[in-house]
C-alpha positions in Angstrom: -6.0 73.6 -22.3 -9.8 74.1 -21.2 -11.3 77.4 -21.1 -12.5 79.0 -17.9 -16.5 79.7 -17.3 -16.8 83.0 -17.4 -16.9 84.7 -14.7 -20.6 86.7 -13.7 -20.1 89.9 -11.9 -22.0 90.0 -8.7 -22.2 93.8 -8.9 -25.6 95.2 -8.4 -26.5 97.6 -11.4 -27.4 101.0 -10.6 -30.8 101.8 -10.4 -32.5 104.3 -13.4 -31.7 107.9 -12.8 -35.0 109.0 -12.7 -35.9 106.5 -10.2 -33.0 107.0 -7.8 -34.6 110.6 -7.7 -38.4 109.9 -7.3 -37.3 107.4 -3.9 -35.0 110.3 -2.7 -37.9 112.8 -3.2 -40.7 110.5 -2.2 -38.8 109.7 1.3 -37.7 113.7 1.8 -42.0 114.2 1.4 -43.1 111.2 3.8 -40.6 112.4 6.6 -41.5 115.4 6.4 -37.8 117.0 5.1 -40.0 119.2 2.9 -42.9 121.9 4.4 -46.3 122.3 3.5 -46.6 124.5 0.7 -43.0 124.1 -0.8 -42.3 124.5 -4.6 -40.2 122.0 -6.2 -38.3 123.1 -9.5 -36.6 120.8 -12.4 -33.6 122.7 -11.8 -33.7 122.5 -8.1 -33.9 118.8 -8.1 -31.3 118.1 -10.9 -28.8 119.9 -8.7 -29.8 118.4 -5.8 -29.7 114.9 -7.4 -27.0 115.7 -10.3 -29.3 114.8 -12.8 -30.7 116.1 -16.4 -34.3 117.5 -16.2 -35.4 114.4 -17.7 -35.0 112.2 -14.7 -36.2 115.2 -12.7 -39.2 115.7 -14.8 -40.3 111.9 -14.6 -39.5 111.4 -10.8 -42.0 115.0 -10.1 -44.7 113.2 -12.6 -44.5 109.7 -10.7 -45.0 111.7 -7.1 -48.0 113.8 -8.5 -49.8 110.7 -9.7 -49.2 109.4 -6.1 -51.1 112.8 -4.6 -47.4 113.8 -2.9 -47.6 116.6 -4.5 -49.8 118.9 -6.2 -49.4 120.7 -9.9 -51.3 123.5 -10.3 -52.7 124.8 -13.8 -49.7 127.1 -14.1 -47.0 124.6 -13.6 -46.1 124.8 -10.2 -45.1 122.1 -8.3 -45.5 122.2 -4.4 -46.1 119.9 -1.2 -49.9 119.7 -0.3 -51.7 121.9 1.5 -54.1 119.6 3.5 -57.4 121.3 3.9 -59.0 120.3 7.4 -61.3 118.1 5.0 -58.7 116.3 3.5 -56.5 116.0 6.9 -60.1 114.3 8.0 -60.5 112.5 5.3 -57.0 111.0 5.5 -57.2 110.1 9.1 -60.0 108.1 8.9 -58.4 105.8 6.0 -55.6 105.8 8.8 -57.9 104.8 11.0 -60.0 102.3 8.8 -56.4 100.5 7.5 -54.1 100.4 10.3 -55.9 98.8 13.2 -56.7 96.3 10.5 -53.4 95.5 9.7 -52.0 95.5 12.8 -54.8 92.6 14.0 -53.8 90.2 10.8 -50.2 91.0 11.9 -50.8 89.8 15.7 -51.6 86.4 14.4 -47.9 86.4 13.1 -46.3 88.5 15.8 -43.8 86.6 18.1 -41.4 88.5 20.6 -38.2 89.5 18.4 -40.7 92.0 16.6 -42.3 93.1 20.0 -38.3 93.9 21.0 -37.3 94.9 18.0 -40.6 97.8 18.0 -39.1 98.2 21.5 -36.2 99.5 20.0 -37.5 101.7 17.6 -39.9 103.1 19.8 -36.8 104.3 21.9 -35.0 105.6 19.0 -38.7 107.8 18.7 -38.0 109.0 22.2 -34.4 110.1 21.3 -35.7 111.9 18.4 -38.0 113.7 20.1 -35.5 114.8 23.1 -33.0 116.0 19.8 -35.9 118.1 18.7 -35.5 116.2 15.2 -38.7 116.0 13.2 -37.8 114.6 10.5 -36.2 111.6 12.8 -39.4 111.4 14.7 -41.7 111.1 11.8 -39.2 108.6 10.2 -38.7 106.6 13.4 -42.2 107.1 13.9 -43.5 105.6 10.4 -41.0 102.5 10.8 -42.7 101.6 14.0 -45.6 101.3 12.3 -44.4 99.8 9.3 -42.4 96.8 11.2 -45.6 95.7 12.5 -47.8 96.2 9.3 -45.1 94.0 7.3 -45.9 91.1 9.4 -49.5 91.4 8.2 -48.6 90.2 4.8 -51.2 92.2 3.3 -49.0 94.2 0.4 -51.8 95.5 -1.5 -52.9 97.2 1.9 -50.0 98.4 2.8 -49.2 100.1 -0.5 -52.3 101.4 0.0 -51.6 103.2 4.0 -47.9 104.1 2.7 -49.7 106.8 -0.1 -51.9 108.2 2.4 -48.5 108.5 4.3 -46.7 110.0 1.8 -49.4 112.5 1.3 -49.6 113.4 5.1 -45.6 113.6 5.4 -45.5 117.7 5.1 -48.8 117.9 7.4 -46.8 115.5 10.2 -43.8 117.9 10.1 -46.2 121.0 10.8 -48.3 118.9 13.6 -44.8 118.4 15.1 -43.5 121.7 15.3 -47.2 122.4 16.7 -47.4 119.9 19.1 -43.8 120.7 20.4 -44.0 116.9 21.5 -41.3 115.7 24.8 -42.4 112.4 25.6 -42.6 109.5 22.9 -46.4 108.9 21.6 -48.4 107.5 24.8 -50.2 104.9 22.4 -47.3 103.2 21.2 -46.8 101.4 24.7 -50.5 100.6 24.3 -49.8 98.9 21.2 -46.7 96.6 22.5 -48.6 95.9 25.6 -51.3 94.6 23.7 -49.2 92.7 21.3 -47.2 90.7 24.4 -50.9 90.1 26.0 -52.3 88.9 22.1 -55.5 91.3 22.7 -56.6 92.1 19.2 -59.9 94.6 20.5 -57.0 96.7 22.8 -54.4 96.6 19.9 -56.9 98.2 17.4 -57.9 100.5 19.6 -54.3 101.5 20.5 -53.8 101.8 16.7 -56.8 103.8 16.0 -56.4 106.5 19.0 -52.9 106.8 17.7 -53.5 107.4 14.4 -56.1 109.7 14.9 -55.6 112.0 18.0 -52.5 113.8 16.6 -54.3 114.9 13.4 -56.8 116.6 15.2 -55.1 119.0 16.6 -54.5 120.5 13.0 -58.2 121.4 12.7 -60.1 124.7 13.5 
């Protein structure tokens, strides 16, 4: 009698502990779940996540080193509190990166993104008629994203989704200021000018979009 081969299990292993938490965490910041401001503590998180303060402790080390949050000289841990400086500062590396990446991703566009931005760009509206910030921003970030990815620029990318994560809190607080009802005017600027190919109108569209919201959490 021959043997078998042995079978391989196709299960997918779980990821580490400690980086299960520092993607829950590091999406909760970027969408804005947590508030400018807001402490984070080992024990918090380890209940949260049902995890030892190990995994906890690494996962709050990995976010600081990304500027998502900010350790002061006693320990604490909190969400930024963006300075009008800073918020500047970050809206013009908004502004610098994402009008580029959108024009090297119009050279690869083709209509199934176009629709499928369509779609997400109406799940934005939805959000904003729930009231749902943390929907908006998140609905709001992947219409950007599913553009950007077409750009095939990861090292740029990487680059825009840090200054992301360290605007998420500031986006949720621009929200509840802006007490938005319509979706973002500049996002049917930036699908128009992807159907007609205009790279000039889509970074402009890009840049005005990125920008003008920002501003109005200065003075």
């Amino acid at each position: 009698m021959t043997e078998s081969a042995p079978r391989h299990s196709t299960t997918t292993p779980e990821p580490p502990a400690h980086d299960r938490v520092y993607r829950g965490l590091r999406q909760q910041v970027m969408h804005g779940e947590l508030t400018p401001g807001q402490a984070l503590t080992l024990r918090g998180i380890g209940r949260q996540f049902g995890v030892s303060m190990t995994p906890a402790r690494e996962a709050l080390r990995r976010l600081t080193a990304e500027g998502a949050l900010s350790l002061s000289a006693s320990g604490r841990v909190t969400t930024p509190e963006l300075s009008n400086d800073r918020i500047e500062e970050l809206a013009q590396i908004r502004a610098l990166l994402e009008p580029e990446l959108a024009s090297r991703a119009l050279r690869r566009a083709h209509l199934a993104l176009i629709d499928r931005m369509e779609i997400i760009n109406e799940a934005n509206a939805r959000a904003i008629h729930r009231q749902d910030p943390v929907d908006y921003i998140r609905t709001n970030l992947e219409f950007h994203r599913t553009l950007y990815l077409r750009a095939q620029s990861p090292a740029m990318l990487g680059l825009l989704e840090t200054v992301w994560l360290q605007l998420g809190p500031t986006m949720r607080a621009l929200y509840t200021r802006l007490r938005r009802t319509t979706a973002p005017p500049h996002h049917r600027q930036i699908l128009e000018a992807l159907r007609a190919g205009d790279d000039a109108a889509l970074r402009l569209a890009l840049r005005s979009d990125v920008t003008q919201g920002l501003r109005h959490l200065q003075g």
